[in-house]
C-alpha positions in Angstrom: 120.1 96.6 57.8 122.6 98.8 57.5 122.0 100.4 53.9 118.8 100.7 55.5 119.5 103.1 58.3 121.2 105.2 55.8 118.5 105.3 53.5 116.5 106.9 56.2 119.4 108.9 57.2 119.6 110.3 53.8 115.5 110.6 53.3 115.3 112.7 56.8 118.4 115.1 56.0 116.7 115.6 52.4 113.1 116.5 54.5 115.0 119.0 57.2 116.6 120.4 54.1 113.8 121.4 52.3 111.9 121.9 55.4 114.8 125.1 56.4 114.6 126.2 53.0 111.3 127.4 53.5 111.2 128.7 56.6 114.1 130.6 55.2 112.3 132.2 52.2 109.4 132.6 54.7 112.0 134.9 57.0 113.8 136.7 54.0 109.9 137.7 52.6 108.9 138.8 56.2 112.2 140.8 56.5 111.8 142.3 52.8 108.3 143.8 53.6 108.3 147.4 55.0 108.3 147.8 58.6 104.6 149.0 59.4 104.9 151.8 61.6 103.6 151.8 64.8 99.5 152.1 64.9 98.1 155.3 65.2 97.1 155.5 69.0 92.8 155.6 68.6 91.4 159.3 69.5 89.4 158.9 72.9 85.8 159.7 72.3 83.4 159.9 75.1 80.8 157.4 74.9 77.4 157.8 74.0 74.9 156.2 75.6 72.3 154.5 73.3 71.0 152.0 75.3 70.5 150.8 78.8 72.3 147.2 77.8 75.9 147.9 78.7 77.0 144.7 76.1 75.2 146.6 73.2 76.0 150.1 74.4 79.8 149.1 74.1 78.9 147.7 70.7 77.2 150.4 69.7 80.3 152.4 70.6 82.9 150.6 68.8 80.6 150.8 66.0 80.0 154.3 65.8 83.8 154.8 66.4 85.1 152.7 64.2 83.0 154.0 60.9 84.1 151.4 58.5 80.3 150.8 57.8 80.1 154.3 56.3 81.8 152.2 53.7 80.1 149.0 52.9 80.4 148.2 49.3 83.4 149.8 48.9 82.6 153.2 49.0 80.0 155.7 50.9 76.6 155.4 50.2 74.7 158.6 49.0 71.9 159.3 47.5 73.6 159.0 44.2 73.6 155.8 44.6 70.1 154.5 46.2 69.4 152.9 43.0 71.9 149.9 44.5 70.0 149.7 47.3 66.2 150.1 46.2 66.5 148.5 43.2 66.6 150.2 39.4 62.9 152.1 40.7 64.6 154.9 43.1 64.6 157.5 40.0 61.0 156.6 39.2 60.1 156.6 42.8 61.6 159.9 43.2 59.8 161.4 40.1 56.5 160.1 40.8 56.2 158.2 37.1 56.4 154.6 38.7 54.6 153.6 42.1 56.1 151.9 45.0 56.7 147.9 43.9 55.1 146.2 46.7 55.6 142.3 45.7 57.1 141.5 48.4 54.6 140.6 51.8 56.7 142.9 54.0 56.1 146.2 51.8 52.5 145.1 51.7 52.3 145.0 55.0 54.4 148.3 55.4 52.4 150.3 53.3 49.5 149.1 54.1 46.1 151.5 55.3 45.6 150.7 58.3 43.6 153.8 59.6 40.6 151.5 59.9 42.3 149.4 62.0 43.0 152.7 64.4 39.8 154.1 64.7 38.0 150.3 65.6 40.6 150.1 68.4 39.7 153.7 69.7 36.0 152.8 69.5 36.8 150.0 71.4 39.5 151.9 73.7 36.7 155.1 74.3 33.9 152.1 75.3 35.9 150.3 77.8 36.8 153.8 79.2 33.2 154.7 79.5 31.6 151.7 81.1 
């Protein structure tokens, strides 16, 4: 019983042992890292108001404030790079050699004509109007 009892002596002072160790090298690496300075106090920007929501007007806010989605994929979009965003056809779009790729049903429905549509519903508007 007794060998025992220092067997588990000995297994728990082994555990605590390695157990300091790394909180240890856990300190010394938090300690060796530079000291970040203080943050930057934010400017104070009035705020717009965009909406009459106040939730998504202070959303909207922070968003415009915070700019880091001028940035999204890692650097600012321009036109120089629309190809990433409309595909490998902005050039041709641009130059008039290739028409509009409209595969997809929401560009269909987009660019679709619907000036038929518009003057049926203002014959229709125009006969309620003069009953």
């Amino acid at each position: 019983m007794k060998k025992k009892k220092t067997n588990i002596k000995t297994i728990i002072r082994q555990i605590v042992r390695e157990e300091v160790a790394m909180a240890i090298k856990e300190v010394i690496t938090e300690l060796k890292q530079p000291i970040e300075s203080q943050p930057q106090s934010k400017k104070i920007v009035e705020k717009k108001s965009f909406t009459n929501n106040s939730v998504l007007n202070d959303v909207l806010n922070e968003t415009a404030q915070d700019g880091e989605w001028k940035t999204l994929g890692g650097s600012e979009f321009t036109s120089d790079r629309m190809n990433e965003l409309v595909g490998k056809n902005y050039g041709n779009m641009m130059n008039g050699t290739q028409p509009v790729p409209s595969s997809d049903p929401m560009s269909q429905f987009l660019n679709k004509d619907y000036s038929e549509v518009l003057e049926k519903s203002m014959e229709k508007s125009k006969n309620k109007i003069g009953r």
